[in-house]
PDB file of N, H, CA, C and O in Angstrom:
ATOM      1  N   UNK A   1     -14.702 -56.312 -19.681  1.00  0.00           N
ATOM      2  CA  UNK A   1     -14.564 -57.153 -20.834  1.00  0.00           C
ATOM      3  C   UNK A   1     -13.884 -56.375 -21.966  1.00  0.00           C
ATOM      4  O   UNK A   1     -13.067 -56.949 -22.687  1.00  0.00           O
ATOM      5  N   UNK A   2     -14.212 -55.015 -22.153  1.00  0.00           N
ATOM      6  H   UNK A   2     -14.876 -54.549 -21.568  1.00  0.00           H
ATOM      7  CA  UNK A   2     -13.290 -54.509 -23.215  1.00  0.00           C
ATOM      8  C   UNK A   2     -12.039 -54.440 -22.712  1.00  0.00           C
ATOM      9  O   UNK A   2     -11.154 -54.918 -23.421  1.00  0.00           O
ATOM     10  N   UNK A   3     -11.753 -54.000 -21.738  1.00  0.00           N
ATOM     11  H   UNK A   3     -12.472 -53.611 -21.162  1.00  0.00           H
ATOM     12  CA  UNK A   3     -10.766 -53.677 -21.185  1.00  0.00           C
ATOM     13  C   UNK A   3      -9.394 -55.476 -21.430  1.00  0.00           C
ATOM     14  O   UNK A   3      -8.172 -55.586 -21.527  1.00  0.00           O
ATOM     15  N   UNK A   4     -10.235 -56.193 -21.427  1.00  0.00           N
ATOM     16  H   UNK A   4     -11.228 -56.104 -21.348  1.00  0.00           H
ATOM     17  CA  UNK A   4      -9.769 -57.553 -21.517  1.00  0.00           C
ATOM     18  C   UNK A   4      -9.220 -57.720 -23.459  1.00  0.00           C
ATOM     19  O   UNK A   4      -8.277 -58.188 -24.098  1.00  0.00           O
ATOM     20  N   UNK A   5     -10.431 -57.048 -23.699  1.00  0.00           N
ATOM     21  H   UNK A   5     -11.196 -56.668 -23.180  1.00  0.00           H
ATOM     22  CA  UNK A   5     -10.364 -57.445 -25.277  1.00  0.00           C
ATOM     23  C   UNK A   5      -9.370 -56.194 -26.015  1.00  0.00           C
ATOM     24  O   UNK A   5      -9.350 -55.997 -27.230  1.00  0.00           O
ATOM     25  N   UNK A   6      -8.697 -55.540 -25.169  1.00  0.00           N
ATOM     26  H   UNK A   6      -8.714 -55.700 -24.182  1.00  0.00           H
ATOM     27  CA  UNK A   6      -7.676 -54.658 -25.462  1.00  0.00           C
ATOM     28  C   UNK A   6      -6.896 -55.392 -25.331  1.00  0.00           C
ATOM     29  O   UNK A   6      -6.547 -55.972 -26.360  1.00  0.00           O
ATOM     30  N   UNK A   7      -6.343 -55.692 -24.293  1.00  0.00           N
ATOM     31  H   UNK A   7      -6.626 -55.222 -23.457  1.00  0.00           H
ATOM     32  CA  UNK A   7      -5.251 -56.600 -23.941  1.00  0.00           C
ATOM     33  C   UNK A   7      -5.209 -57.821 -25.182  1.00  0.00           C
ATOM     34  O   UNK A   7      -4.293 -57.870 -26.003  1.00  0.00           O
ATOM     35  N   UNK A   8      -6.109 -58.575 -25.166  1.00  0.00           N
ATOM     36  H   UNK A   8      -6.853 -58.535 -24.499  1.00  0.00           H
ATOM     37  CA  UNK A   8      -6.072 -59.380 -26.190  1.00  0.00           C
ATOM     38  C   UNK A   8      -5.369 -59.067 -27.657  1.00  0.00           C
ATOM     39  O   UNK A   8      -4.415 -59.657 -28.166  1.00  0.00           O
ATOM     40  N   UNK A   9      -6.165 -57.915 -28.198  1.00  0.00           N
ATOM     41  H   UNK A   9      -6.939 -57.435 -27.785  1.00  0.00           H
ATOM     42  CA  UNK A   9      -5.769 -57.669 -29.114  1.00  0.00           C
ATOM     43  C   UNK A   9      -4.146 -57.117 -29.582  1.00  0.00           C
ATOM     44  O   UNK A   9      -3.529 -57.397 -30.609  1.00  0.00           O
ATOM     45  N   UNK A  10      -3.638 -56.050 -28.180  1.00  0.00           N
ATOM     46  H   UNK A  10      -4.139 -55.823 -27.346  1.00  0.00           H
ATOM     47  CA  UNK A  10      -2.282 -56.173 -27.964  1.00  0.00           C
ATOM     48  C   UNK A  10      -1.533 -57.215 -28.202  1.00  0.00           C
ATOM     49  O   UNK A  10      -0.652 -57.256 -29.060  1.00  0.00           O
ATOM     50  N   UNK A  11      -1.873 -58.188 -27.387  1.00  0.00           N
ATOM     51  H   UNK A  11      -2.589 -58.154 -26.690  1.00  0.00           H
ATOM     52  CA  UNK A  11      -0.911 -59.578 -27.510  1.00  0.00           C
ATOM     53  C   UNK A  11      -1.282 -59.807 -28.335  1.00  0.00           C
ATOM     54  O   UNK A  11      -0.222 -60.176 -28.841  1.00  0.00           O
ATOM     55  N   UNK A  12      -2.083 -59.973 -29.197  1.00  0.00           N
ATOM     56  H   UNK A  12      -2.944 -59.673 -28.786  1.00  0.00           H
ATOM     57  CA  UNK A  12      -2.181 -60.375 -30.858  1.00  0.00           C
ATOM     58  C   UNK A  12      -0.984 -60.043 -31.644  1.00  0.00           C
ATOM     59  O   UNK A  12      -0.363 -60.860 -32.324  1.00  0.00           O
ATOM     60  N   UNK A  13      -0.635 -58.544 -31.489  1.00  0.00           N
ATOM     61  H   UNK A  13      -1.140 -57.880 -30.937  1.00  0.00           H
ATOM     62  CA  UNK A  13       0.180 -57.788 -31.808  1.00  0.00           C
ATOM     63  C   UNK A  13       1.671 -57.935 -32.068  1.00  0.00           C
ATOM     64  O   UNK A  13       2.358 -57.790 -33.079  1.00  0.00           O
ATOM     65  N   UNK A  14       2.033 -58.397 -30.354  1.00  0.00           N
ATOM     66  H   UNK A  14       1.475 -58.516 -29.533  1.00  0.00           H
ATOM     67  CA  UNK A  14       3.175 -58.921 -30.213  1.00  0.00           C
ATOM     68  C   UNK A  14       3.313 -59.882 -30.417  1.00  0.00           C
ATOM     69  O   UNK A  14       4.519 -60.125 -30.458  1.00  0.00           O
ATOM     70  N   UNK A  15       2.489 -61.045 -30.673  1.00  0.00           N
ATOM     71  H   UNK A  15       1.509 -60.848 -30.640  1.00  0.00           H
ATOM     72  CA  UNK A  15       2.783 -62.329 -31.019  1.00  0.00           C
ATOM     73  C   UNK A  15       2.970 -62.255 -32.347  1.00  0.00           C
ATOM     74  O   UNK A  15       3.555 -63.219 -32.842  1.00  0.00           O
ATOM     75  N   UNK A  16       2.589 -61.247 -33.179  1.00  0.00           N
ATOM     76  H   UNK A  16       2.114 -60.464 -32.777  1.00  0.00           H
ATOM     77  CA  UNK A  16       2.791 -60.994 -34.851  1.00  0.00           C
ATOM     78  C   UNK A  16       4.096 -60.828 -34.839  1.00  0.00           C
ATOM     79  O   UNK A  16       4.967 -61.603 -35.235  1.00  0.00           O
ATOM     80  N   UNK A  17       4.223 -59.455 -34.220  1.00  0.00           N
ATOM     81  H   UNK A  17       3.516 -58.826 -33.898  1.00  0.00           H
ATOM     82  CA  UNK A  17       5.696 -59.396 -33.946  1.00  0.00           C
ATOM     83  C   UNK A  17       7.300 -59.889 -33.420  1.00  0.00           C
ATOM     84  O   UNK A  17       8.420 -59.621 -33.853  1.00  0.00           O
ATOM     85  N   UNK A  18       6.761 -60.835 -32.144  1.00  0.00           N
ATOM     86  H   UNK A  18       5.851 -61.053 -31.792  1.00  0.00           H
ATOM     87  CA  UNK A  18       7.524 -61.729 -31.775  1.00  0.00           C
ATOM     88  C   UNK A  18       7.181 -63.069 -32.551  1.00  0.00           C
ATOM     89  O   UNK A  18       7.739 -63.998 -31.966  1.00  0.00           O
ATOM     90  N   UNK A  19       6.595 -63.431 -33.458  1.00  0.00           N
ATOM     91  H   UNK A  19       6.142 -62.677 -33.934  1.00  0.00           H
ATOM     92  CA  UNK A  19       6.667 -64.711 -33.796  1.00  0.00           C
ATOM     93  C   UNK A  19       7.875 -65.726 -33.795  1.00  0.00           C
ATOM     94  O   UNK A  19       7.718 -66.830 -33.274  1.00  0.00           O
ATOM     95  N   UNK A  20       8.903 -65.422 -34.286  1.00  0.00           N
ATOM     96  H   UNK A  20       9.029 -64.525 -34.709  1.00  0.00           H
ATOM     97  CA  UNK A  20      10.173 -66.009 -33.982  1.00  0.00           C
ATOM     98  C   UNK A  20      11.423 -64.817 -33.702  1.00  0.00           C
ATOM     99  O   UNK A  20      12.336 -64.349 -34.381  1.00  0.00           O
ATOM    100  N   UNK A  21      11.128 -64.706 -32.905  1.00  0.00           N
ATOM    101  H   UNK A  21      10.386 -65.087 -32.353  1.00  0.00           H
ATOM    102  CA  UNK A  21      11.780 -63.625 -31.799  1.00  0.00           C
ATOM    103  C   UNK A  21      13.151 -64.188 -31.607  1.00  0.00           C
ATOM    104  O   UNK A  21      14.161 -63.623 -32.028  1.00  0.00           O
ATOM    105  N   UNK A  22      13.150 -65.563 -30.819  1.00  0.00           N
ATOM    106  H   UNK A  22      12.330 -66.022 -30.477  1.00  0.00           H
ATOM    107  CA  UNK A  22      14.096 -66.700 -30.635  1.00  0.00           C
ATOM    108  C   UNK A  22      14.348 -67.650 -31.752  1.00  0.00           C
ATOM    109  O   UNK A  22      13.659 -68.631 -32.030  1.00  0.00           O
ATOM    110  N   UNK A  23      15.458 -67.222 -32.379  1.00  0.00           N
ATOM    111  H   UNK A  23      16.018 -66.425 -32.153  1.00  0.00           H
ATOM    112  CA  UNK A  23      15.840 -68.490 -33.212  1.00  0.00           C
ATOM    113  C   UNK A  23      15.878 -70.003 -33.359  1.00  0.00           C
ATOM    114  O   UNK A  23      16.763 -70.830 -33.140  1.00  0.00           O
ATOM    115  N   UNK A  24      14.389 -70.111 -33.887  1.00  0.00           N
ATOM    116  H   UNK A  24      13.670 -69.439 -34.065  1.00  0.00           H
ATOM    117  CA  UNK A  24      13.980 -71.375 -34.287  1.00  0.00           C
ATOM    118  C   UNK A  24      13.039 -72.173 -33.126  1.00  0.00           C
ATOM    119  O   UNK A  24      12.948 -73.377 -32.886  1.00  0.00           O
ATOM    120  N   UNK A  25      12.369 -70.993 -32.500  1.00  0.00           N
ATOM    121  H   UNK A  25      12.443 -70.015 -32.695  1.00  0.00           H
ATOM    122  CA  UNK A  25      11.040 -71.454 -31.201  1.00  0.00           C
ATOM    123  C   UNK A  25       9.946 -70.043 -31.788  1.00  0.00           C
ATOM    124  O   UNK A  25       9.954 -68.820 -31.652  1.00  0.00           O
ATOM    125  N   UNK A  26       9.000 -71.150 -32.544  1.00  0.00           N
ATOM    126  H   UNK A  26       8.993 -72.144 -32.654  1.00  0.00           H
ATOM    127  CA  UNK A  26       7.941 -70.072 -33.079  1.00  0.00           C
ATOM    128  C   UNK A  26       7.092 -70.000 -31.959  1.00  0.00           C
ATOM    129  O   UNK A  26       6.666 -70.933 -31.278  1.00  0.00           O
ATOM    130  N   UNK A  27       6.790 -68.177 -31.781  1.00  0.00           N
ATOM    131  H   UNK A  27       7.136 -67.419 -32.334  1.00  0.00           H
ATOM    132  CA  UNK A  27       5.495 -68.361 -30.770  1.00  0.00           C
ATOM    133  C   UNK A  27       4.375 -67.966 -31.296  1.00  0.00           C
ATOM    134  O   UNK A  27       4.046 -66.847 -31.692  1.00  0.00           O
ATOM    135  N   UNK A  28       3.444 -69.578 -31.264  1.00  0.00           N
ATOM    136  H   UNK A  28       3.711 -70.487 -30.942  1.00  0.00           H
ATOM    137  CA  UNK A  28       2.328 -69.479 -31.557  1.00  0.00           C
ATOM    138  C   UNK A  28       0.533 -69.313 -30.652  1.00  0.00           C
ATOM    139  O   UNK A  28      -0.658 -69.501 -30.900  1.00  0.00           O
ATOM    140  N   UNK A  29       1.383 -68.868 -29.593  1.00  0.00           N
ATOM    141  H   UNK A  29       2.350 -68.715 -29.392  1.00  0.00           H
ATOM    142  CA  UNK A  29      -0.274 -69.206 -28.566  1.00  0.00           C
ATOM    143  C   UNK A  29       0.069 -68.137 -27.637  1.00  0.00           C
ATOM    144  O   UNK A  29       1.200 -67.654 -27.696  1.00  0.00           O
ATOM    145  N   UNK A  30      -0.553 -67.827 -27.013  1.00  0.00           N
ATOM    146  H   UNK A  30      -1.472 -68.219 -26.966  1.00  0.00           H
ATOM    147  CA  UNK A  30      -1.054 -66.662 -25.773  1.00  0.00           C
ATOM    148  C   UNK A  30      -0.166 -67.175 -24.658  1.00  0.00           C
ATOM    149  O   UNK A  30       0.524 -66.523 -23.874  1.00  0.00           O
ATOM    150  N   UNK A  31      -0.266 -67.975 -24.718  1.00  0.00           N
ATOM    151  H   UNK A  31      -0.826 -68.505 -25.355  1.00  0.00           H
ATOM    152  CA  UNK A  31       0.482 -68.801 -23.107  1.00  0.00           C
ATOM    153  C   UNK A  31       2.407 -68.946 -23.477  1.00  0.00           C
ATOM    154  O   UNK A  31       3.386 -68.809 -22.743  1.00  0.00           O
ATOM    155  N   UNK A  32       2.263 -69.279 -24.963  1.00  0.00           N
ATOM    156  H   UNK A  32       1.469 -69.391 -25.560  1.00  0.00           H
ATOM    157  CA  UNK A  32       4.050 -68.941 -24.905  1.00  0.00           C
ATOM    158  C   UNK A  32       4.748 -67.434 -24.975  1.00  0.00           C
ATOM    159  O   UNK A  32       5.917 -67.164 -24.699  1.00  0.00           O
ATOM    160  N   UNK A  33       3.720 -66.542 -25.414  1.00  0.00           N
ATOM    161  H   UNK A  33       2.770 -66.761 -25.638  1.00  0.00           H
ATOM    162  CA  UNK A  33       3.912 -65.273 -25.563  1.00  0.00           C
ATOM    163  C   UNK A  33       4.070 -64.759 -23.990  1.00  0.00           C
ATOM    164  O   UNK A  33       5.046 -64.169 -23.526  1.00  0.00           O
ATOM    165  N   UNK A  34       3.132 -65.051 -23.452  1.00  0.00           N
ATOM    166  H   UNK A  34       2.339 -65.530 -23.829  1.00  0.00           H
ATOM    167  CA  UNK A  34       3.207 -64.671 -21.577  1.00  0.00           C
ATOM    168  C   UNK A  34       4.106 -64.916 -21.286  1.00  0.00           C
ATOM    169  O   UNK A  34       4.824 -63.997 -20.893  1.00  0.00           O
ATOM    170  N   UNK A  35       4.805 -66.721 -21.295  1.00  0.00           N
ATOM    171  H   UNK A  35       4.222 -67.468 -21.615  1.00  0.00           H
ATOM    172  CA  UNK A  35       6.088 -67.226 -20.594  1.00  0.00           C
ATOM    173  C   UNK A  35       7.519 -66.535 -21.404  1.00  0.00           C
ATOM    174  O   UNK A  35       8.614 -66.419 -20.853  1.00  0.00           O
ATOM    175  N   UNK A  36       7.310 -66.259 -22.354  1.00  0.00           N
ATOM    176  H   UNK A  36       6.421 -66.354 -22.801  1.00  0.00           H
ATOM    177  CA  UNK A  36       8.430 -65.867 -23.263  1.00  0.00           C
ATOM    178  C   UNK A  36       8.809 -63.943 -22.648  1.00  0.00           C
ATOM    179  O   UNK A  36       9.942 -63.495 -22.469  1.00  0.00           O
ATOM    180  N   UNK A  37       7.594 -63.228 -22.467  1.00  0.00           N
ATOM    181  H   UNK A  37       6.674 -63.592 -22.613  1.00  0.00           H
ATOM    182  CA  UNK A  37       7.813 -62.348 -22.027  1.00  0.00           C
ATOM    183  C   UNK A  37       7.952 -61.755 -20.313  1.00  0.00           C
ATOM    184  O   UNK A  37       8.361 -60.677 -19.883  1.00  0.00           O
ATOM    185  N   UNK A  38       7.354 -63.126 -19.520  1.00  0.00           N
ATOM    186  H   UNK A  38       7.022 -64.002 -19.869  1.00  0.00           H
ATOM    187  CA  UNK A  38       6.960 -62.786 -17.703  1.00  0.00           C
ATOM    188  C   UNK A  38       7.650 -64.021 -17.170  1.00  0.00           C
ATOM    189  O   UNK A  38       7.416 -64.328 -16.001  1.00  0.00           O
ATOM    190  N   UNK A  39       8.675 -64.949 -18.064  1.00  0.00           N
ATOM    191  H   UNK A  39       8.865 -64.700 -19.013  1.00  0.00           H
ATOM    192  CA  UNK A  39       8.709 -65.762 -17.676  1.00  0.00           C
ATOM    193  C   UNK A  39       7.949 -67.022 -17.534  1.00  0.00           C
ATOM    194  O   UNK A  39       6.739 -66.894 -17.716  1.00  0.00           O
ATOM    195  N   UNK A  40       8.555 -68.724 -17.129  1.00  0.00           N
ATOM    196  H   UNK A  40       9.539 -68.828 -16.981  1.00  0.00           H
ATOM    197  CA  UNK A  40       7.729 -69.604 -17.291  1.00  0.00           C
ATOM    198  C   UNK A  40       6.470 -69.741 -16.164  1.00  0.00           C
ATOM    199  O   UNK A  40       5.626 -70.543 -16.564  1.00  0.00           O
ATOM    200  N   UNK A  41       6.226 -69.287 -15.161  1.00  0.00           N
ATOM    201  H   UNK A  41       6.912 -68.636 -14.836  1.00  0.00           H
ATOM    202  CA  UNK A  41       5.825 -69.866 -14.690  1.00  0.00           C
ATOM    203  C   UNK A  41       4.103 -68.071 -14.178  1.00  0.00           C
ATOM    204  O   UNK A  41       2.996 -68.084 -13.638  1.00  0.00           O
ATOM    205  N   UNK A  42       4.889 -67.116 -14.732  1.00  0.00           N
ATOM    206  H   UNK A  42       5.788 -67.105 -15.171  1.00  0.00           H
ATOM    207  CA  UNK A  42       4.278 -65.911 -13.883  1.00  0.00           C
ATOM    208  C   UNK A  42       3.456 -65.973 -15.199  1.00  0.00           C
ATOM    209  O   UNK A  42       2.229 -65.933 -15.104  1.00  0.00           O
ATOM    210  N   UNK A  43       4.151 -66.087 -16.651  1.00  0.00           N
ATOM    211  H   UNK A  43       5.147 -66.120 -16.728  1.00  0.00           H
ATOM    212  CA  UNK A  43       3.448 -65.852 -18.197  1.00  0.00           C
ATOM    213  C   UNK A  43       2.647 -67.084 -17.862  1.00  0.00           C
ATOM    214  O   UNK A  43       3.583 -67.882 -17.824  1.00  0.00           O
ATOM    215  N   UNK A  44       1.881 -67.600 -17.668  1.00  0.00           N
ATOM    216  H   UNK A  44       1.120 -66.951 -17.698  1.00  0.00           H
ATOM    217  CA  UNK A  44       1.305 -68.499 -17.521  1.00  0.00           C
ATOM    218  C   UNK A  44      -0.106 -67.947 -16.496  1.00  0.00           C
ATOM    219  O   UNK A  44      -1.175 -67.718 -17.061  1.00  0.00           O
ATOM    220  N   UNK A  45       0.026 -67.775 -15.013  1.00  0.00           N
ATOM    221  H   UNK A  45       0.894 -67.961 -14.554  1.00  0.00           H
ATOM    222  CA  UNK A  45      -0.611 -66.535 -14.376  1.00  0.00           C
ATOM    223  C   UNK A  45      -0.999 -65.262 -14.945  1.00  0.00           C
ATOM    224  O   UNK A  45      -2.036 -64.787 -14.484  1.00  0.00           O
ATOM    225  N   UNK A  46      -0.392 -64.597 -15.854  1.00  0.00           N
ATOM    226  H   UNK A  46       0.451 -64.984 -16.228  1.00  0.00           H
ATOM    227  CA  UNK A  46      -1.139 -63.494 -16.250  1.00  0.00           C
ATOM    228  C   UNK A  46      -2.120 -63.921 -17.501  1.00  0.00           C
ATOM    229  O   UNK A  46      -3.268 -63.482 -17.577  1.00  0.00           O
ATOM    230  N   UNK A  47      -1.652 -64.670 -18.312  1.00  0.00           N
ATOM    231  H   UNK A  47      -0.720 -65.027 -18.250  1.00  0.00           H
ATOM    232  CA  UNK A  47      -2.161 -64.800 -19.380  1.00  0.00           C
ATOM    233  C   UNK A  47      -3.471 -65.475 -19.177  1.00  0.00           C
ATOM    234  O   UNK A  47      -4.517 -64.900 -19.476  1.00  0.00           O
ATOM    235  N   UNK A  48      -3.444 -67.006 -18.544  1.00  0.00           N
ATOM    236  H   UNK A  48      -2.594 -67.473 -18.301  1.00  0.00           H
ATOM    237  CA  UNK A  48      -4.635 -67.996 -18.795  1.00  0.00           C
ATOM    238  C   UNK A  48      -5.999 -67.037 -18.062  1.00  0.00           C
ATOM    239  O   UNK A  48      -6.984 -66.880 -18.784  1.00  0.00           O
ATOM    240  N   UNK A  49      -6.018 -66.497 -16.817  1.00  0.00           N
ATOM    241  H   UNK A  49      -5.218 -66.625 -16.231  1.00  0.00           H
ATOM    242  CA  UNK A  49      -7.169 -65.803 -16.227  1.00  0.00           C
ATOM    243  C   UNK A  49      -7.465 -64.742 -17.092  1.00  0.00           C
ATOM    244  O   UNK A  49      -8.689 -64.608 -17.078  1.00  0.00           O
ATOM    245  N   UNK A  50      -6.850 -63.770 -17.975  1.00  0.00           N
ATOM    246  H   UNK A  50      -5.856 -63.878 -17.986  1.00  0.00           H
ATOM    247  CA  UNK A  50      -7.431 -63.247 -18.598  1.00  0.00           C
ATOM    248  C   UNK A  50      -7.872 -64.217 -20.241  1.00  0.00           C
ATOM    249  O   UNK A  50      -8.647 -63.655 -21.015  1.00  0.00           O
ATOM    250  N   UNK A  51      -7.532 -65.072 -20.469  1.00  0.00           N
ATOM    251  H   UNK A  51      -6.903 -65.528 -19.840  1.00  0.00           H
ATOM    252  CA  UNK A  51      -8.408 -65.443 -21.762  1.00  0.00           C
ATOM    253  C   UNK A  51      -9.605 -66.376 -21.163  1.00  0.00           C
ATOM    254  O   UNK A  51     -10.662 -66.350 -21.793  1.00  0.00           O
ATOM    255  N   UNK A  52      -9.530 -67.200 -19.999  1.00  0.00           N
ATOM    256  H   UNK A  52      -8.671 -67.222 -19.487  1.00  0.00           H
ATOM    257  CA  UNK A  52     -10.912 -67.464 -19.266  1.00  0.00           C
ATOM    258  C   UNK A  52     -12.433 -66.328 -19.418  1.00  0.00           C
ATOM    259  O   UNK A  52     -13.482 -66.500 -20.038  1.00  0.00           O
ATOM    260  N   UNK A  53     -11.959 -65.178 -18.560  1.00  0.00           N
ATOM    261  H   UNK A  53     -11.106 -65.038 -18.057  1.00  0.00           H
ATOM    262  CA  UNK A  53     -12.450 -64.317 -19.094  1.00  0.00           C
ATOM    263  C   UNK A  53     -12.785 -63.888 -19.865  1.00  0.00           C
ATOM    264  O   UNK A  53     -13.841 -63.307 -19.615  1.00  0.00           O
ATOM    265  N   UNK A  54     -12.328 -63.756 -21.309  1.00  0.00           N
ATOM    266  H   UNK A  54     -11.470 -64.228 -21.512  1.00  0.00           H
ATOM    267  CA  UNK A  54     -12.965 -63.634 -22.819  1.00  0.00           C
ATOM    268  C   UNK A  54     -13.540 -64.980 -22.988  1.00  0.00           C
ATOM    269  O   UNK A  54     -14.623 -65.024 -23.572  1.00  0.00           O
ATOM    270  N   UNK A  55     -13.055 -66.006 -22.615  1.00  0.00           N
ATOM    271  H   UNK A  55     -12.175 -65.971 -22.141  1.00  0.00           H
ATOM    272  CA  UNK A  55     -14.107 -66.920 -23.198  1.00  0.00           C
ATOM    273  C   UNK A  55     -14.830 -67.108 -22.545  1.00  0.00           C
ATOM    274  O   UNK A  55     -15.446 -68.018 -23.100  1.00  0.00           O
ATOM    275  N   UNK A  56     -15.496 -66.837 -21.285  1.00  0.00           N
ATOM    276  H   UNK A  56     -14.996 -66.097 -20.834  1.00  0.00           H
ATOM    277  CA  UNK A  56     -16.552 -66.901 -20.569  1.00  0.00           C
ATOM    278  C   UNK A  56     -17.636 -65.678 -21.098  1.00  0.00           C
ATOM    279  O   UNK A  56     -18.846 -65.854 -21.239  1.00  0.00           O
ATOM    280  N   UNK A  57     -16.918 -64.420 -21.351  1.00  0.00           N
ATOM    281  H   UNK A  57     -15.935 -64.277 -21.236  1.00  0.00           H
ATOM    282  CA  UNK A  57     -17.844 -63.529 -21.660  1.00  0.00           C
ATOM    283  C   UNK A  57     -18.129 -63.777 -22.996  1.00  0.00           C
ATOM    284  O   UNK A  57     -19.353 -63.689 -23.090  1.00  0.00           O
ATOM    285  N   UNK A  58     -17.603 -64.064 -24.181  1.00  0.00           N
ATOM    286  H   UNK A  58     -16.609 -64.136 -24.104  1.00  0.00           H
ATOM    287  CA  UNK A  58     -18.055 -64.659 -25.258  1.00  0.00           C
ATOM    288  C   UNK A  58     -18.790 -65.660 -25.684  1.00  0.00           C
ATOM    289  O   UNK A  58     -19.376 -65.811 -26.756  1.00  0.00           O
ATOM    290  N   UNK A  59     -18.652 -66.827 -24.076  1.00  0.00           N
ATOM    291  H   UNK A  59     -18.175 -66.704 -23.206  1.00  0.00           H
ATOM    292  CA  UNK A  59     -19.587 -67.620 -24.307  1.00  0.00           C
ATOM    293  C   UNK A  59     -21.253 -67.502 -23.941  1.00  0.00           C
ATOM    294  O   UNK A  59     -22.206 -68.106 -24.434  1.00  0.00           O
ATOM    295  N   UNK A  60     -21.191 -66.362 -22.759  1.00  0.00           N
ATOM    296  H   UNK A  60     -20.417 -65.871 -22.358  1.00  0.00           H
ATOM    297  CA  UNK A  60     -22.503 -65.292 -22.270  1.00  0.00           C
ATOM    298  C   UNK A  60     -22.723 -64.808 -23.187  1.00  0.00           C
ATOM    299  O   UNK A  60     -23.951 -64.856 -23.124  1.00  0.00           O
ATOM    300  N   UNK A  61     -22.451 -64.181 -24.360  1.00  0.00           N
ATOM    301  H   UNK A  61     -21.453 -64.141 -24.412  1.00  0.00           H
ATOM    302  CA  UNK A  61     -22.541 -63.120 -24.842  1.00  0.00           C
ATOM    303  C   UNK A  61     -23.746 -64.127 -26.327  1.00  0.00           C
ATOM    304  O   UNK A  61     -24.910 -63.889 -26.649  1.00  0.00           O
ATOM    305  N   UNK A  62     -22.827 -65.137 -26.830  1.00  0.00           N
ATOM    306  H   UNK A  62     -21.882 -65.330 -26.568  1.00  0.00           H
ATOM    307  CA  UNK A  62     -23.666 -66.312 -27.582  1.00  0.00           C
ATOM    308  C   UNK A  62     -25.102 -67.182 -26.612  1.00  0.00           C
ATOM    309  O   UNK A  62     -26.085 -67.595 -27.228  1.00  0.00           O
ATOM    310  N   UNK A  63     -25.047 -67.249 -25.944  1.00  0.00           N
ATOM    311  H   UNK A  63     -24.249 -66.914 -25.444  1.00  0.00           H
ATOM    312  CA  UNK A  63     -25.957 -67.917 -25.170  1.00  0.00           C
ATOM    313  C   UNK A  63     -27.528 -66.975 -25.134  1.00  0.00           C
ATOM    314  O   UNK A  63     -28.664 -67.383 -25.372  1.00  0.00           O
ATOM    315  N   UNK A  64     -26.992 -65.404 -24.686  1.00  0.00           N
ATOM    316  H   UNK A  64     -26.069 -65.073 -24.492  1.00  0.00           H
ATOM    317  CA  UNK A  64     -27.973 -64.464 -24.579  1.00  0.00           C
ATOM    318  C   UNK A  64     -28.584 -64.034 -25.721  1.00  0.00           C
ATOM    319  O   UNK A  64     -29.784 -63.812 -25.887  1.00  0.00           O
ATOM    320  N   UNK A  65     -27.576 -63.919 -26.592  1.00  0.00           N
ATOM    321  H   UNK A  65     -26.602 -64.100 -26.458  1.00  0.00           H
ATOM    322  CA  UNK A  65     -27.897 -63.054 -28.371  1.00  0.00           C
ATOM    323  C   UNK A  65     -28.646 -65.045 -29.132  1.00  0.00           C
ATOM    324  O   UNK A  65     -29.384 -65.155 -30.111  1.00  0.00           O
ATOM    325  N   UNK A  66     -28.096 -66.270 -28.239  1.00  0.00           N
ATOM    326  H   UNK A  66     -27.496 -66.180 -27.443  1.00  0.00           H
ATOM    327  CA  UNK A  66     -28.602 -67.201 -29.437  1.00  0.00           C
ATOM    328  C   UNK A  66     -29.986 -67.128 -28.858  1.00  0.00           C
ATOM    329  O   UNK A  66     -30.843 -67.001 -29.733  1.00  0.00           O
ATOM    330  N   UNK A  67     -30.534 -67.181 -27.390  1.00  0.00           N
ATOM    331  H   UNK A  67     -29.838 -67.284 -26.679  1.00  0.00           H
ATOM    332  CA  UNK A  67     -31.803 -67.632 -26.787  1.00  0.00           C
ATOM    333  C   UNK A  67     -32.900 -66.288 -27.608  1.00  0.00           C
ATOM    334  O   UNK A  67     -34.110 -66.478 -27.728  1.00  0.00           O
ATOM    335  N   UNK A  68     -32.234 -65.019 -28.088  1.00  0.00           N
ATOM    336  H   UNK A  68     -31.251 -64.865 -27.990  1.00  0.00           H
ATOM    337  CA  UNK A  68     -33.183 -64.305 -28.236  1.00  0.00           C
ATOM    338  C   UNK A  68     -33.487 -64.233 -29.699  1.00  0.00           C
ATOM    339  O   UNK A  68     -34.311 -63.388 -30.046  1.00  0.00           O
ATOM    340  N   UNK A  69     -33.045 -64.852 -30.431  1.00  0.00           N
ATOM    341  H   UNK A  69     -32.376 -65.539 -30.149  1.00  0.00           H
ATOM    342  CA  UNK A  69     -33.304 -64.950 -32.067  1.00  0.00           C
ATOM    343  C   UNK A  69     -33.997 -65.778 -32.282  1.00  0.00           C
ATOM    344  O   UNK A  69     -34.324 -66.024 -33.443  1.00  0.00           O
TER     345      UNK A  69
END
């Protein structure tokens, strides 16, 4: 999961940076940043299974920390 939430935060990064990379196609989401950089169809494959993953472990992570308060 950190290892995930590195990655995340990377592509945070580049999406700051690439925001309009391409003249006049803003990239605003995880999934255009993937296709924009791996292509349409592979940026799509790398990207969505790893943010599943953060949101599955984030949603474990609320479930465990809400049941015990």
């Amino acid at each position: 999961m950190v290892i995930s939430w590195i990655i995340t935060l990377y592509r945070l990064w580049q999406m700051v940076e690439m925001h309009e990379m391409v003249p006049g196609k803003l990239i605003d989401r995880y999934h255009e940043l993937g296709q924009q950089a791996f292509g349409e169809k592979l940026g799509l494959w790398i990207v969505i299974p790893q943010q599943l993953i953060v949101e599955v472990g984030v949603d474990t992570v609320y479930m465990v920390t809400g049941t015990l308060i």
